[in-house]
SEDRENSE-6489 format. One record per residue (C-alpha): residue number from 1; x, y, z; residue in one letter. Coordinates in pm, 1 decimal. Example, Ala and Ser with C-alpha at 12.3 -4.5 7.8 and 13.67 -1.06 7.14 Angstrom:
BEGIN
1, 1230.0, -450.0, 780.0, A
2, 1367.0, -106.0, 714.0, S
//
This chain:
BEGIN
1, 0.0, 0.0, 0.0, X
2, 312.3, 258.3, 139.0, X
3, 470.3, 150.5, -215.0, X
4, 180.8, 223.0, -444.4, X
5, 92.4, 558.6, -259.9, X
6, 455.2, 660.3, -282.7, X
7, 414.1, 543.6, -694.2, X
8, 119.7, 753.1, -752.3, X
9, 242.6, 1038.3, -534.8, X
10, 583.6, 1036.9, -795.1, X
11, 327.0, 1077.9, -1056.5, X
12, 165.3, 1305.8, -1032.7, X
13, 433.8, 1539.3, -895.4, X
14, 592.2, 1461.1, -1246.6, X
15, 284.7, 1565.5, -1417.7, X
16, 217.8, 1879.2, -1203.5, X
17, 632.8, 1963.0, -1301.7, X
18, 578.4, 1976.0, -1659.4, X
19, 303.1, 2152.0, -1640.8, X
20, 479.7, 2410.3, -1447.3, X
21, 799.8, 2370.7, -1707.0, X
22, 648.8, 2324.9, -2010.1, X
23, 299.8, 2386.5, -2022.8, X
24, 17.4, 2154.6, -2195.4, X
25, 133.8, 2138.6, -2512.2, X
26, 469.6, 1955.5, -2404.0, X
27, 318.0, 1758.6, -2137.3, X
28, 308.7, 1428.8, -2328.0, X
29, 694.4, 1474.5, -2420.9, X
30, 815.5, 1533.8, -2093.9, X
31, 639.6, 1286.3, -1938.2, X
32, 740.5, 1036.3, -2212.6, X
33, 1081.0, 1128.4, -2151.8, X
34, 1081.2, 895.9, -1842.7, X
35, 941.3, 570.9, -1986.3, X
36, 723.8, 377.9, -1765.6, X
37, 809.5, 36.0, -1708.6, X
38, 803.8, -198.1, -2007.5, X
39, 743.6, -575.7, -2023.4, X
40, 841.6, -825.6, -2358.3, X
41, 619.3, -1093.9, -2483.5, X
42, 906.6, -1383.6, -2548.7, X
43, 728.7, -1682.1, -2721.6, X
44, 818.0, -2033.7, -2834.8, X
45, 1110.2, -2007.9, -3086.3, X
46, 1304.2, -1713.7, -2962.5, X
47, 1279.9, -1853.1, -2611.2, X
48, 1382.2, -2162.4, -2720.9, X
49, 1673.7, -2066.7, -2913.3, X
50, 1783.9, -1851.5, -2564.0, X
51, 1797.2, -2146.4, -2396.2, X
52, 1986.5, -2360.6, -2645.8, X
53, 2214.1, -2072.9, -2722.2, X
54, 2389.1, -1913.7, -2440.7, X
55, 2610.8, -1719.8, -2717.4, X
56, 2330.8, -1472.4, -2784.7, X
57, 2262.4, -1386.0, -2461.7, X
58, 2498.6, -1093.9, -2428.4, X
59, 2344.7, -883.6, -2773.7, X
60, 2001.6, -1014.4, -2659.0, X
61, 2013.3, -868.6, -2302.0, X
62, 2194.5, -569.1, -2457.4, X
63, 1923.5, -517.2, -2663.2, X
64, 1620.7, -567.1, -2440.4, X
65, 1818.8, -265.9, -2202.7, X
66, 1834.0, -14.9, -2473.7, X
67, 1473.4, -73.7, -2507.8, X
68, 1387.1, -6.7, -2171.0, X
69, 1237.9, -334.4, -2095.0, X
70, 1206.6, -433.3, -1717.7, X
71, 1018.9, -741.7, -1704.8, X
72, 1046.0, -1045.0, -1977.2, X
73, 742.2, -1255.9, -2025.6, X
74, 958.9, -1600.0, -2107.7, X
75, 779.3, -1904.1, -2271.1, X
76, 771.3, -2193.7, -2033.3, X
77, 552.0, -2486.8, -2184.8, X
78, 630.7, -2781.4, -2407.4, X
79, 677.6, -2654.8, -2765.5, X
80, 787.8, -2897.6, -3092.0, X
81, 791.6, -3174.0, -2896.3, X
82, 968.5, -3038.5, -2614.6, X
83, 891.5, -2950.1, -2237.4, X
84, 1216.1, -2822.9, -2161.5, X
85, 1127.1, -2644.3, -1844.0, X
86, 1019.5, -3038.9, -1701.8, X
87, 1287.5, -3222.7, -1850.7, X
88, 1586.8, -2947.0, -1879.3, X
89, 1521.1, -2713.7, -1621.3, X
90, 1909.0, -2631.3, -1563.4, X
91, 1845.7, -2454.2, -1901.1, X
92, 1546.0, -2222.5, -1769.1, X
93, 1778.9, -2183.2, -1396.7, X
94, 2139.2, -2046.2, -1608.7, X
95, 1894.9, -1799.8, -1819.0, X
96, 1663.6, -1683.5, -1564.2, X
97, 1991.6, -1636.7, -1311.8, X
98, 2127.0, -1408.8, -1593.6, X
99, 1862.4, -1247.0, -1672.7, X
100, 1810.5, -1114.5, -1291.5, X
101, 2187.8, -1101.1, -1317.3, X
102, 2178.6, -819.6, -1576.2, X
103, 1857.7, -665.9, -1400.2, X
104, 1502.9, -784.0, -1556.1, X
105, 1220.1, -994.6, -1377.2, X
106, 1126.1, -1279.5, -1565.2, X
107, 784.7, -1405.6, -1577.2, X
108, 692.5, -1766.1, -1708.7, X
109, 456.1, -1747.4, -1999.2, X
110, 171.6, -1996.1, -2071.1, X
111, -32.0, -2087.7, -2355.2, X
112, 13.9, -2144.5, -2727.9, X
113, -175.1, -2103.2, -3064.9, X
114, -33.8, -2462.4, -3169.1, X
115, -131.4, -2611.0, -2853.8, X
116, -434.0, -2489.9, -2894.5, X
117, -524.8, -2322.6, -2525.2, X
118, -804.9, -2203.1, -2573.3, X
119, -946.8, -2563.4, -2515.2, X
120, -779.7, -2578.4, -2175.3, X
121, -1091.0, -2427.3, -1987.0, X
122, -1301.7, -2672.1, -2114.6, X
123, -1339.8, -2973.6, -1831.6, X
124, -1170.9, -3257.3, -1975.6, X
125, -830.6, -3036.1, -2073.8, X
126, -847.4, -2901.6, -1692.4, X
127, -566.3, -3170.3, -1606.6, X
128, -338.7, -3026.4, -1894.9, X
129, -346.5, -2669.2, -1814.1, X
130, -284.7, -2756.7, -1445.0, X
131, -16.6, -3004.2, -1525.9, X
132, 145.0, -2670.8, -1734.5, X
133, 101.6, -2433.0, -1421.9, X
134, 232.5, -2727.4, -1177.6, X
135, 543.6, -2726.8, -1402.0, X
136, 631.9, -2349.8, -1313.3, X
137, 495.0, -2395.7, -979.1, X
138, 765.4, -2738.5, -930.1, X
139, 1052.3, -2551.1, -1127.1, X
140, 1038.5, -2238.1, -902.7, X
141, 1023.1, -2502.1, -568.3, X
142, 1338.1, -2676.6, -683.9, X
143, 1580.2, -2373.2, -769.8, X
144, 1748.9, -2140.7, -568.1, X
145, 1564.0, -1721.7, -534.8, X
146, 1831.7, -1606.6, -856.1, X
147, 1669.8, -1886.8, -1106.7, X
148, 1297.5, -1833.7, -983.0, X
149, 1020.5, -1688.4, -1213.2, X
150, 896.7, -1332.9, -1075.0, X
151, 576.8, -1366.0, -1223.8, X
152, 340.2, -1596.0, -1455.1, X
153, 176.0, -1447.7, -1715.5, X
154, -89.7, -1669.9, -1853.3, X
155, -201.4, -1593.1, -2205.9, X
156, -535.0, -1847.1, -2280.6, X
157, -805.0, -1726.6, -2504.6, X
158, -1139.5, -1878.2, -2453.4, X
159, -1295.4, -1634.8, -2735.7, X
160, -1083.5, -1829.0, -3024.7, X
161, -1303.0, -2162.7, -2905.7, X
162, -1572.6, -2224.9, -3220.0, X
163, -1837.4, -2206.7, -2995.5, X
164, -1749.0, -1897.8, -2809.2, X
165, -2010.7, -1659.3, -2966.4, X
166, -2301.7, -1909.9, -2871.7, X
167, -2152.7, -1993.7, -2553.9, X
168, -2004.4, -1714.8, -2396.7, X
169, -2171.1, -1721.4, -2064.7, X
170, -2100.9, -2076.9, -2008.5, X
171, -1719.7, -2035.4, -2171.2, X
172, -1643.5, -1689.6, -1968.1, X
173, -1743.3, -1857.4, -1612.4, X
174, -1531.9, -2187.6, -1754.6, X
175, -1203.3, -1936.8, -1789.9, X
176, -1306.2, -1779.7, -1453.5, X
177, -1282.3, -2133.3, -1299.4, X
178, -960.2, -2233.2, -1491.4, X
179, -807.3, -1851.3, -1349.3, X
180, -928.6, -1941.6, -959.5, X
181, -745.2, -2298.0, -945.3, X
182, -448.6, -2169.1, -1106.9, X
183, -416.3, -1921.9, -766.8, X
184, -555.3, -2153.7, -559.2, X
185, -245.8, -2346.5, -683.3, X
186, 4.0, -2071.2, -610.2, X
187, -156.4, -2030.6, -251.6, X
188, -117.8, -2398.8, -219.2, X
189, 237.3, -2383.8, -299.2, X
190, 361.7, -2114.2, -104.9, X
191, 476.1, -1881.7, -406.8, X
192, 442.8, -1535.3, -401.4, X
193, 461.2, -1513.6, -733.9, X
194, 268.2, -1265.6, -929.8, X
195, 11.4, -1409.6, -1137.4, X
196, -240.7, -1262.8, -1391.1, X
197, -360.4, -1318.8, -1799.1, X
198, -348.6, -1118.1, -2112.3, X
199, -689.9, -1006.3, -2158.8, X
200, -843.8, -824.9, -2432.4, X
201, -958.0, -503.1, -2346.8, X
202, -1316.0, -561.8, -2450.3, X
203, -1389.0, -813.5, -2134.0, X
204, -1527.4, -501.0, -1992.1, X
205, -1806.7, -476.5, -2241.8, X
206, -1909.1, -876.4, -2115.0, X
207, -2137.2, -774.7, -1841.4, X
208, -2356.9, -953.7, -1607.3, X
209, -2141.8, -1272.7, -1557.7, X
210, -2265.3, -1451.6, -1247.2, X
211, -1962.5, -1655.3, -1100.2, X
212, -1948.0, -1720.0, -731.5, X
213, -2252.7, -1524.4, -630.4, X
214, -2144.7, -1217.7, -739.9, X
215, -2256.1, -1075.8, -1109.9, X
216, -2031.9, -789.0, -1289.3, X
217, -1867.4, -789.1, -1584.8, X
218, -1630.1, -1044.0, -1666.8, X
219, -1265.8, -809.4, -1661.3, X
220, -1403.8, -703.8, -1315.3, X
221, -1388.8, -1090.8, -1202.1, X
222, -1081.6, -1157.7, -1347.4, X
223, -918.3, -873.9, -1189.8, X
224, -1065.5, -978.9, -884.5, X
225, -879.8, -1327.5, -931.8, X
226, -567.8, -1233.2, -1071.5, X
227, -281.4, -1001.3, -887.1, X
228, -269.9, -804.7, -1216.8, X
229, -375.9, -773.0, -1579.6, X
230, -193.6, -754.9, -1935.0, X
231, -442.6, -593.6, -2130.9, X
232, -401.8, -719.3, -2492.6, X
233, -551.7, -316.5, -2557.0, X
234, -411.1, -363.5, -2967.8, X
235, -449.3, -16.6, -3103.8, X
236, -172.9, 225.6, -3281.7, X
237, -301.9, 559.2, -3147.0, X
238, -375.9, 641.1, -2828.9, X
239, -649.7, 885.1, -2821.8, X
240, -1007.2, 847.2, -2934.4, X
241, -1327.7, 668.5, -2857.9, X
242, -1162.5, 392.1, -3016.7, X
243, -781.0, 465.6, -2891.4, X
244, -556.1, 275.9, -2631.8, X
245, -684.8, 503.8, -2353.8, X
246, -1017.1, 497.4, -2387.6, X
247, -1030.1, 93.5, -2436.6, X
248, -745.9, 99.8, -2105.3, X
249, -998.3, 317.4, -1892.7, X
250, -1246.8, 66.0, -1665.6, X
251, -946.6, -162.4, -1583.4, X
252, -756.5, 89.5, -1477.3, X
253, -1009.2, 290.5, -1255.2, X
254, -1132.2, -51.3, -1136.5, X
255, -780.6, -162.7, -999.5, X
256, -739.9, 155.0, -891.9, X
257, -1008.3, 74.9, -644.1, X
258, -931.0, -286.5, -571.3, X
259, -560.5, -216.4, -565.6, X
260, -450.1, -430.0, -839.6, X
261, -200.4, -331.9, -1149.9, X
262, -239.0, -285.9, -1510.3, X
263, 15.4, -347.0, -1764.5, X
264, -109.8, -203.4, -2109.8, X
265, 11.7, -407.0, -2416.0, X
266, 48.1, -342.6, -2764.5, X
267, 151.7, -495.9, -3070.6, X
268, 416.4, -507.2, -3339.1, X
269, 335.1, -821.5, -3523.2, X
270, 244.3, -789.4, -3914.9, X
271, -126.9, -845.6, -3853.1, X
272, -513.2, -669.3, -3974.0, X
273, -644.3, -458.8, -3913.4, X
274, -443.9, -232.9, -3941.1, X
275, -509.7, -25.5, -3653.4, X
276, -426.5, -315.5, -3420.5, X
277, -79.6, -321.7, -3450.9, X
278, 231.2, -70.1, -3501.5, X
279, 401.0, -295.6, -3767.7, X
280, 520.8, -76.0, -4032.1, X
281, 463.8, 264.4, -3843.7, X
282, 890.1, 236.7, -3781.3, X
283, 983.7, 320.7, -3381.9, X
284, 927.9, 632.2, -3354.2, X
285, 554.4, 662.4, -3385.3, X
286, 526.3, 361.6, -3173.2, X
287, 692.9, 550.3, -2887.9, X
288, 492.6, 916.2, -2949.8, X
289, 136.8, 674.0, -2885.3, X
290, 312.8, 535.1, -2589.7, X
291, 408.5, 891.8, -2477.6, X
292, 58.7, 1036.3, -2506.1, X
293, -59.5, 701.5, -2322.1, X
294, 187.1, 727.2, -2026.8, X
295, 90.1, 1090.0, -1941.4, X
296, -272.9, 922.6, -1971.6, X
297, -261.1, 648.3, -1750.7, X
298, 33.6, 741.2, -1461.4, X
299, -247.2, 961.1, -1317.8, X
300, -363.2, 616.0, -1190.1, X
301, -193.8, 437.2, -929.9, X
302, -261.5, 94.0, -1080.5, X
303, -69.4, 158.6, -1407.7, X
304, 218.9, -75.6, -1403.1, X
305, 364.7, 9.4, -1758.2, X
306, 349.8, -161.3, -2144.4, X
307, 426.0, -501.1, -2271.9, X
308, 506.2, -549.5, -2586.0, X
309, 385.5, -838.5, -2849.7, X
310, 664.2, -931.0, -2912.9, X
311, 1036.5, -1001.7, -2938.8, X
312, 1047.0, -1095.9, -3342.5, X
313, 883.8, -833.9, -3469.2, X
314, 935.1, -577.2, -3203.8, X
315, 1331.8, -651.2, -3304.4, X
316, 1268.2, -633.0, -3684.7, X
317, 1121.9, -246.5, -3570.7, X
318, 1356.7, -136.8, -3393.3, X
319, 1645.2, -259.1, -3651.9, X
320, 1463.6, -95.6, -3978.3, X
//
């Protein structure tokens, strides 16, 4: 509590200072000119190749500082056949230990298009998504405090099952039940982990979900579950009815009141439409959205920075 009245306190101080320096029309500039805290979606190959290839560590890490990323969101599920974290962990333990080494949290990352995740609220895949949590849950219980995972961010999309848009009642209060066990798990365990999903931002417009007694919409219950919140909030502008701050809003004001964190996350991947993603805008646009954002959201306590989807493309940005 101290911590996140001291955060907002810093915040708005900043704000109030370039206001006083500057004046409005700078204010997004100045405030972008100290970057909030910035997360990295690493999935299956690149995190992979980490692993087998402790020679690229040095120009990776190098890289992920100049970008300003704090926190890396490291793949940590079987993948072509492999389930490296349960068979190899001394792989995950010498990356993870350099990766605090050099400065970054590392969160384990779960779920996968090609396994198909979506499925894994459904009853009879329950034992496979536990089994996958377990494996983080195991791996952080057998390693010493420098090889543990920070975090777990847990990226399963129940809206990508067929029947979703006939179903969604039944399929929202099925991920609300797969969310619950997963931190009844970590309470179980001990770990004080920090747990939450990437969520699209429009769970807020999913309203009147009864689960547990208690009816809101279905971003409010998963907050309530979760320590935090990615918010998959995919636009390349920032203002709007239809910008990253307006869709970035509810969850924010909500955790503001329940004391939970937001991370905001964007995209770089070559994807439509168009306005979903930053691919092809080059860098610097990327980073003047972001700037307007920041000076947005770090009026609000909860804001715990950006996460960006992810390293391949994000790279192939930045190098252009």
């Amino acid at each position: 509590m101290l911590f996140g009245l001291v955060r907002s306190s810093m915040r708005w101080w900043g704000v109030l200072l370039c206001i006083a320096q500057f004046g409005i029309a700078d204010l997004c500039a100045a405030v972008a000119a100290t970057p909030a805290a910035r997360a990295l979606w690493v999935w299956e190959d690149d995190t992979f190749q980490l692993l087998d290839r402790e020679d690229q560590w040095d120009e990776t890490f190098s890289f992920l500082a100049h970008q300003n990323i704090t926190t890396v969101y490291l793949y940590a599920d079987r993948s072509r056949k492999r389930n490296i974290i349960r068979d190899e962990p001394g792989k995950y333990r010498r990356l993870i230990a350099a990766l605090h080494g050099r400065g970054f949290k590392v969160y384990a990352l779960l779920g996968s298009i090609y396994l198909n995740t979506q499925e894994y609220i459904l009853p009879w895949r329950r034992a496979t998504a536990t089994a996958m949590f377990k494996n983080v849950l195991r791996y952080n219980a057998g390693s010493v405090e420098l090889e543990r995972f920070d975090g777990v961010n847990v990226d399963i999309e129940p809206y990508l099952l067929d029947d979703w848009s006939t179903k969604r009642t039944l399929r929202a209060i099925q991920y609300l039940d797969l969310a619950a066990e997963f931190m009844r798990l970590k309470r179980q365990s001990g770990d004080a982990l920090a747990v939450g999903p990437a969520m699209p931002f429009w769970f807020d417009g999913i309203d009147n979900i009864t689960w547990r007694g208690k009816r809101q919409r279905l971003s409010d219950h998963a907050q309530d579950i979760y320590d935090y919140v990615a918010i998959m909030d995919y636009r390349n502008f920032a203002q709007g009815s239809d910008g990253m701050i307006s869709h970035a809003l509810d969850e924010l004001e909500y955790a503001d009141r329940t004391g939970k964190a937001v991370v905001i996350g964007v995209e770089t991947l070559d994807t439509e439409p168009r306005k979903v993603t930053f691919y092809g805008m080059g860098q610097d646009a990327m980073e003047q959205q972001l700037g307007i954002a920041a000076a947005e959201f770090s009026a609000h306590p909860s804001f715990a920075g950006f996460a960006i989807h992810h390293l391949a493309p994000y790279r192939d940005m930045v190098d252009s």
